[in-house]
N, C-alpha and C positions, 0 to 999 in steps of 0.2 A: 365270649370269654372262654379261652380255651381252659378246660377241668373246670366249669363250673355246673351247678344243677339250682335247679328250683323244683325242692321236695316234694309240694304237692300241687297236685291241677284235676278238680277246681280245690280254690282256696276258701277257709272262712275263717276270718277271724284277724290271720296273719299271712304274709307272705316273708316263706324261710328260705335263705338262700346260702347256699356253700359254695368256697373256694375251697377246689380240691389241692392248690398249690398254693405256696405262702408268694405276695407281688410284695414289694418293694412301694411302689405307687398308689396314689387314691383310684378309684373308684367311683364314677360319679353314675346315682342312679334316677331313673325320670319314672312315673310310672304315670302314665296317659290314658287318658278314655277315647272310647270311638270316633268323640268329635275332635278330637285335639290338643284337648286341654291338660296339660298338667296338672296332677291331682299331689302329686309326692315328688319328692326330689331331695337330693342329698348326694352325701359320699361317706366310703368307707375306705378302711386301711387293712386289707387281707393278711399283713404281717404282721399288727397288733391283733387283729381280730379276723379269723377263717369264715366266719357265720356273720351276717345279717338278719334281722326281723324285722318287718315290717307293718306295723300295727296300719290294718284296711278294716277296722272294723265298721268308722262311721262312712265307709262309702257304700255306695249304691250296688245291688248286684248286679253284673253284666261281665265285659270284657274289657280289658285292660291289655295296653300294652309296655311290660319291663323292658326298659331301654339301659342298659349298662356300657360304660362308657370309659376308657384309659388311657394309659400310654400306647401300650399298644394292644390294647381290647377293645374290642366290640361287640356285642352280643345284644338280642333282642328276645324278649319271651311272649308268647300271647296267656293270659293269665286270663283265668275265669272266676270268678267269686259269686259265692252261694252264699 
C-alpha cells in the first residue's frame, strides 16, 4: 500500500496501522500465521478513518504475516509479536 506504515515491529498488544493518504476504497486486511491460517481479517475505509488497530492480544507469540489488500493496493508486512 503505497504511504502506508505499521508503527511498530515487534508488536504486543496491538497491531497500528497508518494511511499516510486518505483512499477512497476498502481496504481488506488478512493477518496469517506461518502455517496459513487466517487468524484476523476484515476491512477498513482510509477516508473515514486514516488509522487501524488491531487488537493481537489473545494470539500466540511468533510471526505473522499482514496482508493488505484494494483496488489498487497491495501490500504485505511480516509482523512479529511478543
Amino acid at each position: 500500500m503505497n504511504g502506508s506504515s505499521s508503527k511498530e515491529n515487534p508488536v504486543v498488544g496491538q497491531i497500528h496501522l497508518q494511511a499516510h493518504q486518505k483512499i477512497s476504497h476498502k481496504i481488506a486486511y488478512q493477518l496469517v500465521d506461518t502455517q496459513g491460517k487466517t487468524v484476523l481479517n476484515g476491512d477498513f475505509l482510509p477516508s473515514s478513518n486514516t488509522s487501524l488497530s488491531l487488537d493481537v492480544q489473545t494470539l500466540p507469540n511468533g510471526f505473522y504475516y499482514l496482508q493488505l489488500q484494494g483496488e489498487s493496493i497491495q501490500q504485505n508486512f511480516k509482523i512479529a509479536l511478543n
